[in-house]
DRENDO-1510 file (C-alpha; in Angstrom, 1 decimal, always signed):
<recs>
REC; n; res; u; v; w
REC; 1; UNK; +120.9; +178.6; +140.7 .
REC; 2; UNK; +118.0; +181.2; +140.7 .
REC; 3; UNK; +114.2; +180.1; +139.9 .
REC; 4; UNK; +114.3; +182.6; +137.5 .
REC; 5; UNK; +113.3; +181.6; +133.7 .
REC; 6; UNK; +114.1; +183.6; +130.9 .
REC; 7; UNK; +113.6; +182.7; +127.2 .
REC; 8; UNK; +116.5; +181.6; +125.2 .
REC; 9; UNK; +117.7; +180.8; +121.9 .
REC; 10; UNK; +117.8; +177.0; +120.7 .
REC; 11; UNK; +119.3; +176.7; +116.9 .
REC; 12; UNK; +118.6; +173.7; +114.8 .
REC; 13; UNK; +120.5; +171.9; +112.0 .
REC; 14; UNK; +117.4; +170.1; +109.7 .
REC; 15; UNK; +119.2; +167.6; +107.3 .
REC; 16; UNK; +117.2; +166.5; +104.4 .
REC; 17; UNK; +119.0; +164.0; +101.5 .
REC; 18; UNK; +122.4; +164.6; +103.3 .
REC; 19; UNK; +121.5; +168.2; +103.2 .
REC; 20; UNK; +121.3; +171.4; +105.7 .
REC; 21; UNK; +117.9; +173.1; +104.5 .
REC; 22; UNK; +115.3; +175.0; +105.7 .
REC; 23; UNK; +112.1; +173.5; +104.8 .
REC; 24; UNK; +107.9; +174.9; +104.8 .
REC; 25; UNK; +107.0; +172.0; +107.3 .
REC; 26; UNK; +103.5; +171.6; +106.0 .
REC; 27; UNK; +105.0; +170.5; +102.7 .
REC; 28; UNK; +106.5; +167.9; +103.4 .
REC; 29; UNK; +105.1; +165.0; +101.5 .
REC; 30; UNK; +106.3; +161.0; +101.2 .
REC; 31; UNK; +104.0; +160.5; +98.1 .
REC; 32; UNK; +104.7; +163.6; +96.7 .
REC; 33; UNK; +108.6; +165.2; +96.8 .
REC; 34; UNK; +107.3; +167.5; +94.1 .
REC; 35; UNK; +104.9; +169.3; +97.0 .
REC; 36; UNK; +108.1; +170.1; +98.9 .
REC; 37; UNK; +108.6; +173.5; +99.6 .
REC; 38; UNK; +112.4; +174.7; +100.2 .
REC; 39; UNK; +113.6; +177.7; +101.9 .
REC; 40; UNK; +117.0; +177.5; +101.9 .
REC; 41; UNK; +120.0; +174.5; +100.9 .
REC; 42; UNK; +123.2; +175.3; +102.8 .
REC; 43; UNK; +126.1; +175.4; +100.3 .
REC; 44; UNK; +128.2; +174.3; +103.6 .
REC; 45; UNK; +128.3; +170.7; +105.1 .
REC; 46; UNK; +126.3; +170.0; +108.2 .
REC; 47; UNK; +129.8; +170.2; +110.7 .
REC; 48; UNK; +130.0; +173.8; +109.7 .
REC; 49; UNK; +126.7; +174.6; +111.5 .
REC; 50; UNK; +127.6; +171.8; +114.2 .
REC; 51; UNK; +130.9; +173.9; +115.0 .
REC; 52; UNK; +129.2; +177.4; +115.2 .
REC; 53; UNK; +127.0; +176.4; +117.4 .
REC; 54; UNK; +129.9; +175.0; +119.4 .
REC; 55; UNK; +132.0; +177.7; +119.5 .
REC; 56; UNK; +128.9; +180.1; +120.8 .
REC; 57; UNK; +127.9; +177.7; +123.5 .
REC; 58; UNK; +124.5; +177.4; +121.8 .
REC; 59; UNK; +123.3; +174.0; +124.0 .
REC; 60; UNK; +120.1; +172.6; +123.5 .
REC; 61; UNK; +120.5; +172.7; +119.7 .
REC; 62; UNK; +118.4; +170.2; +118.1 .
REC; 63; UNK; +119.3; +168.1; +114.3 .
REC; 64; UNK; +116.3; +166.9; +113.0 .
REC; 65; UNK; +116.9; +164.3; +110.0 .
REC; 66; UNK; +113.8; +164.7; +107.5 .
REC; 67; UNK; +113.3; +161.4; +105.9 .
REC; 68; UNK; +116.1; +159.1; +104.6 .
REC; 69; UNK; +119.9; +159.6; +103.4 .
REC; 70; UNK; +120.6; +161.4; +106.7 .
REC; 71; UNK; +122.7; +159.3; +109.3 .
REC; 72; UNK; +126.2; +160.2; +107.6 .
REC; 73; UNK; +125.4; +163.8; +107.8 .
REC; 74; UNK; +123.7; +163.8; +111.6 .
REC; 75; UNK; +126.8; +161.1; +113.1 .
REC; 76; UNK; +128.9; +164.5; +111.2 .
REC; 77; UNK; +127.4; +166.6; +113.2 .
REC; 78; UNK; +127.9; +164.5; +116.8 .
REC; 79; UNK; +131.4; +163.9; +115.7 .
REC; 80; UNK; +131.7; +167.6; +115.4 .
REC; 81; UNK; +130.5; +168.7; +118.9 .
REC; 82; UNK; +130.1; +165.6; +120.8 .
REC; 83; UNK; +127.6; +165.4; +123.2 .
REC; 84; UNK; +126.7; +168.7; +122.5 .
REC; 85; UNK; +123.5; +168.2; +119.8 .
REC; 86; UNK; +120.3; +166.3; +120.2 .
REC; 87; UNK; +119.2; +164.3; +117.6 .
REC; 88; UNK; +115.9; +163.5; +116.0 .
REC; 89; UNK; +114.2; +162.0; +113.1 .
REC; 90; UNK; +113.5; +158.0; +112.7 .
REC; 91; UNK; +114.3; +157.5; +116.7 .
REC; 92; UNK; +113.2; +154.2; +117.6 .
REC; 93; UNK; +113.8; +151.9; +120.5 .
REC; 94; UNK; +115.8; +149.9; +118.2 .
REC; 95; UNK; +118.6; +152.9; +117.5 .
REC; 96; UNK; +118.2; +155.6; +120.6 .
REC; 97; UNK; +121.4; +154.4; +122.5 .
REC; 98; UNK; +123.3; +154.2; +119.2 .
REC; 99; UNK; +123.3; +157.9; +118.8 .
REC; 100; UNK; +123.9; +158.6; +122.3 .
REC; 101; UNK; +127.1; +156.2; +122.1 .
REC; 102; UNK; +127.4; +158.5; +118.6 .
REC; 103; UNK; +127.9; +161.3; +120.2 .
REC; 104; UNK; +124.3; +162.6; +121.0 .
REC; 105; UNK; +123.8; +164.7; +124.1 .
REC; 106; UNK; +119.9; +163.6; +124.0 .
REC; 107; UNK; +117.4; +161.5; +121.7 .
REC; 108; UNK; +114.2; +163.5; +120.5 .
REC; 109; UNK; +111.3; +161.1; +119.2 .
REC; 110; UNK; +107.8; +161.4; +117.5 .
REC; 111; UNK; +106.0; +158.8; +115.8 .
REC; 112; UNK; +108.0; +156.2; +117.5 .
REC; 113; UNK; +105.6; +156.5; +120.3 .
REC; 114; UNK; +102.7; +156.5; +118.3 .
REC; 115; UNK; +101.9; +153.6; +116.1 .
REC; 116; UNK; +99.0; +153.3; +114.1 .
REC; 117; UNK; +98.9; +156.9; +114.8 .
REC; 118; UNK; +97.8; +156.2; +118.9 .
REC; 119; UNK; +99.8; +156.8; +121.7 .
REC; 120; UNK; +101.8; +154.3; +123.3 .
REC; 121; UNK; +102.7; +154.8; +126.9 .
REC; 122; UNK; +104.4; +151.3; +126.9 .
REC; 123; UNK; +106.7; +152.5; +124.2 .
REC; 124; UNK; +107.6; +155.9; +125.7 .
REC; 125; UNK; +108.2; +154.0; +129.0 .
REC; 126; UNK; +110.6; +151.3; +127.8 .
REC; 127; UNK; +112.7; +154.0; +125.8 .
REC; 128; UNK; +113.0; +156.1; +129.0 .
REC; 129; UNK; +113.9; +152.7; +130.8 .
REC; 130; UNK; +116.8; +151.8; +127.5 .
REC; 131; UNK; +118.1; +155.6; +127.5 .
REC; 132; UNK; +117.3; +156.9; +130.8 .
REC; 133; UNK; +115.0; +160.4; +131.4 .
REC; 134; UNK; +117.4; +162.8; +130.8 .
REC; 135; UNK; +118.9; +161.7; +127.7 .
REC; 136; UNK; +115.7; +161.7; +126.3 .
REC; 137; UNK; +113.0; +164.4; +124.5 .
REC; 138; UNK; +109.8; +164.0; +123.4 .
REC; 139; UNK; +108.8; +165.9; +120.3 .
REC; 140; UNK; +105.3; +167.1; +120.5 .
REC; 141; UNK; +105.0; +168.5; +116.8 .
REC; 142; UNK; +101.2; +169.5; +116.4 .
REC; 143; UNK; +98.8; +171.4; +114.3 .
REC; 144; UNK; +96.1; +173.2; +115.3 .
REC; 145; UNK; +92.3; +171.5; +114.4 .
REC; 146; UNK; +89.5; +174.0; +115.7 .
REC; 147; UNK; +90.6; +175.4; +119.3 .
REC; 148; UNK; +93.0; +172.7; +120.2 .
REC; 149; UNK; +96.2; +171.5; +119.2 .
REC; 150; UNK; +96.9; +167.4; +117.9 .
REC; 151; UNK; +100.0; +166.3; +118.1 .
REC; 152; UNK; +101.0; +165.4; +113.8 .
REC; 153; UNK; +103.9; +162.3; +113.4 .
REC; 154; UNK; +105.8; +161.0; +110.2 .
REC; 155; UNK; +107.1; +164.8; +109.3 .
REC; 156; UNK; +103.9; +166.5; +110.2 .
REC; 157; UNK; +101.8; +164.5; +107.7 .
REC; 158; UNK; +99.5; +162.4; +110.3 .
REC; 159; UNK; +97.7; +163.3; +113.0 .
REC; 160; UNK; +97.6; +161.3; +115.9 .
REC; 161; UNK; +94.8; +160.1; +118.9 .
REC; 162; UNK; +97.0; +163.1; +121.1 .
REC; 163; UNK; +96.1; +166.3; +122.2 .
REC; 164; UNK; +98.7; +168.8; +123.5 .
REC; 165; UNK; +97.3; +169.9; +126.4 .
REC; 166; UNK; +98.2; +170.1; +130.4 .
REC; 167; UNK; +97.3; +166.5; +131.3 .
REC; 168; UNK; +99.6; +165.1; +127.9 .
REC; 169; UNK; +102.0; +167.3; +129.0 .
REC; 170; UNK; +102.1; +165.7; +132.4 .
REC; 171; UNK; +101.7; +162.5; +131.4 .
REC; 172; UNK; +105.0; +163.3; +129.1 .
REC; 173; UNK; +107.2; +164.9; +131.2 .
REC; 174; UNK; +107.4; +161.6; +133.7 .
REC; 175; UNK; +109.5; +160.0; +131.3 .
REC; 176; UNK; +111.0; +162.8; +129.3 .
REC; 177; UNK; +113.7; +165.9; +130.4 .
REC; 178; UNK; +112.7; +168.3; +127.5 .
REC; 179; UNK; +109.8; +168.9; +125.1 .
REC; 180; UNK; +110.5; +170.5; +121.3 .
REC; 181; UNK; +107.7; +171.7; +120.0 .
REC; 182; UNK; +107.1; +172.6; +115.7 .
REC; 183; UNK; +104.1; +174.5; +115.5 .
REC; 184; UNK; +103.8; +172.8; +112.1 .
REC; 185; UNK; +101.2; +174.9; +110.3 .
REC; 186; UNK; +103.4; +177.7; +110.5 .
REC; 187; UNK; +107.1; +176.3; +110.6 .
REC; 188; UNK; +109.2; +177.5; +107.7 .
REC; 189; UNK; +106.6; +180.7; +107.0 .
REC; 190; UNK; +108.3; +183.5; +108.6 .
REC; 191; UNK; +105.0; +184.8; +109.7 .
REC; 192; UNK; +104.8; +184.9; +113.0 .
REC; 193; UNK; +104.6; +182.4; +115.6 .
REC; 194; UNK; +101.9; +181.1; +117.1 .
REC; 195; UNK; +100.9; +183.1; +120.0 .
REC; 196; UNK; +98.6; +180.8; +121.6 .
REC; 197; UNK; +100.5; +177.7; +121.8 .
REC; 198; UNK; +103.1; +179.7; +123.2 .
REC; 199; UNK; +101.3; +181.2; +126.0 .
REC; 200; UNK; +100.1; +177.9; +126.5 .
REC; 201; UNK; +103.2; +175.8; +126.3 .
REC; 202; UNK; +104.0; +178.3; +128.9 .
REC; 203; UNK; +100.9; +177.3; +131.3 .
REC; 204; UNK; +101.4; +173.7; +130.9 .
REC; 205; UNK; +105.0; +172.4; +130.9 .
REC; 206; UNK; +106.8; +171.8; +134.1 .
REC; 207; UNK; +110.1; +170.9; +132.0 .
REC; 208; UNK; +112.4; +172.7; +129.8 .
REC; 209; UNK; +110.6; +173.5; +126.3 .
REC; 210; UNK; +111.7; +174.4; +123.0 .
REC; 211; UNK; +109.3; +176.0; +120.2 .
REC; 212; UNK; +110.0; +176.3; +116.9 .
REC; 213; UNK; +107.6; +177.4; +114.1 .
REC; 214; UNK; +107.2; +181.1; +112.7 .
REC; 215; UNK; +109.2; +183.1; +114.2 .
REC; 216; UNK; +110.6; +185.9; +112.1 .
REC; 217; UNK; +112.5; +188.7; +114.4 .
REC; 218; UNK; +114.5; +189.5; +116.7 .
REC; 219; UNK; +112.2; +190.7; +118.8 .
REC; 220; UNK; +110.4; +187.7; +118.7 .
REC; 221; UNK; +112.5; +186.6; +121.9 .
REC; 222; UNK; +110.7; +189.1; +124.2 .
REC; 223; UNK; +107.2; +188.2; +123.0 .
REC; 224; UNK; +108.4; +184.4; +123.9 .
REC; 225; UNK; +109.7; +185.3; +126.8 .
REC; 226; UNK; +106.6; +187.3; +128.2 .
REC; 227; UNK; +103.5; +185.1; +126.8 .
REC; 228; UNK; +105.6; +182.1; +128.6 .
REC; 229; UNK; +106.5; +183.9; +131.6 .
REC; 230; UNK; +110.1; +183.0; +130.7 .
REC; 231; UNK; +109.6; +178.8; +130.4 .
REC; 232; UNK; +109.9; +178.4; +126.8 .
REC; 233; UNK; +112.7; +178.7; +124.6 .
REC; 234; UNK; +112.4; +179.6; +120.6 .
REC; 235; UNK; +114.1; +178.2; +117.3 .
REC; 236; UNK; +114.6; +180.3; +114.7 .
REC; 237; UNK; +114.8; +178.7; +111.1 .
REC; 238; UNK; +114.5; +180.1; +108.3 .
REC; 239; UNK; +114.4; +183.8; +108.9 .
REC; 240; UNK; +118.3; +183.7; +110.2 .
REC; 241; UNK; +120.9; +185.1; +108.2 .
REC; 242; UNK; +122.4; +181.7; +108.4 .
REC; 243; UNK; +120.1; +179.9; +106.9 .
REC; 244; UNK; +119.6; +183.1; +104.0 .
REC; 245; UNK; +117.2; +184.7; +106.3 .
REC; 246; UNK; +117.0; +188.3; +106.1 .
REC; 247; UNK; +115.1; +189.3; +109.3 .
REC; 248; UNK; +117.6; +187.9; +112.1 .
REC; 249; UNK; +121.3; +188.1; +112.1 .
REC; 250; UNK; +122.7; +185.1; +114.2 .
REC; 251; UNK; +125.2; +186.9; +116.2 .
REC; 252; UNK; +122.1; +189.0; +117.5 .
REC; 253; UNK; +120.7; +185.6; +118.9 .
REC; 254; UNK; +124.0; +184.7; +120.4 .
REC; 255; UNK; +124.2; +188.3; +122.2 .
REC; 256; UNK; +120.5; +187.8; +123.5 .
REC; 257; UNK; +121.5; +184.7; +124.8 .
REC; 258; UNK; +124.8; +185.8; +126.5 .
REC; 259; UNK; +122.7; +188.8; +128.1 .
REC; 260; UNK; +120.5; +186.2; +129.4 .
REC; 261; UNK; +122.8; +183.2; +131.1 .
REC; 262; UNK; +123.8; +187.0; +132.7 .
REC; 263; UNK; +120.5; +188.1; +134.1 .
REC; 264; UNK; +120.2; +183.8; +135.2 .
REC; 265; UNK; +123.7; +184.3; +137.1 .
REC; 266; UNK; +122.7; +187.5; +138.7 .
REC; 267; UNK; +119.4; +185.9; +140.1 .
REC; 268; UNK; +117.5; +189.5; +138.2 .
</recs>
């Protein structure tokens, strides 16, 4: 296998009330469901985007469940391409090995490791030990506060004692195989990512790294790509054509990503 990194494309499936939909990640509210702000609610069931993913050999593809009312429609989703899909969303110590034995490919968790809003090293340490490294991903979801980056928990509504930086990212990566990263202050707005945590994610991570949050073209790839030097793969939501987007048809994704498990093969 060549040491050679090139961006790729990592789709999601987020489920809110049983629901696929695309969703303005600031807006999402517990006190408030009136604040919500929706992109996009899939007319098909969650297995439709489960088995498209499938049949492209999309890997890496995370479902997120948003809140409550989800499990039916995520254990669909495993059940349509078993051990195929990570899942995330309410991940606890308590429930990570039942969704690997439901079909999950990898466990992503937040605020689990984070209560009363501080990090927990103890807690990240036993679920590594209960679900082993490589089944496991650590979601540093963060908003930006001045120069720096905190990492935000409980749907992007609290921000925790974290900083996302090179020595939380080290710390991280002992215990975790991936990192997925929403870029919440700009997830669901189609405005552009944000080119700074990229090019950072890209200094700091020594482990695979998806980011989601922004991104709004095609093109968007290549600018990923070349602020990360190759090490960070990108999410798109709410811009694809699959999700009602109208700035980035899905088969183009697929293509990019066939052109580049190529230029990976070839050693380029």
């Amino acid at each position: 296998m060549s040491s050679h990194h090139c961006t790729a494309f990592r789709p999601c499936i987020d489920l809110h009330s049983g629901q696929v939909k695309q969703i303005v990640g600031g807006s999402l509210n517990d006190k408030d469901e009136s604040l919500l702000k929706t992109n996009f609610v899939s007319n098909e069931p969650p297995s439709y985007y489960a088995k498209l993913y499938r049949d492209n050999n999309l890997t890496g593809a995370h479902v997120i469940k948003l809140g409550p009312g989800n499990d039916d429609a995520a254990k669909e989703c495993l059940r349509t391409w078993p051990d195929g899909l990570q899942i995330g969303g309410g991940i606890t110590l308590d429930n990570a090995q039942t969704w690997i034995d439901a079909g999950a490919a990898k466990v992503i968790v937040t605020s689990y490791l984070f209560p009363g809003a501080k990090f927990s090293l103890e807690r990240l340490q036993g679920l590594c030990k209960a679900v082993g490294k490589n089944r496991l991903v650590v979601d540093v979801s963060c908003r930006k506060r001045g120069s720096e980056w905190i990492v935000a928990m409980d749907k992007w509504q609290t921000m925790t004692d974290m900083k996302v930086n090179k020595e939380s990212m080290d710390l991280l990566a002992q215990y975790c195989s991936e990192f997925l990263v929403h870029a919440a202050d700009v997830e669901g707005l189609c405005k552009g990512i944000d080119e700074d945590l990229v090019q950072a994610l890209g200094e700091w991570t020594s482990i695979p790294t998806t980011y989601a949050g922004g991104a709004n073209a095609l093109h968007d790839l290549e600018l990923v790509n070349r602020l990360s030097n190759g090490k960070v793969d990108l999410t798109f939501g709410s811009a694809l054509d699959i999700f009602g987007g109208k700035t980035v048809k899905f088969d183009d994704c697929v293509a990019w990503n066939n052109a580049v498990v190529h230029i990976k093969a070839d050693g380029a």
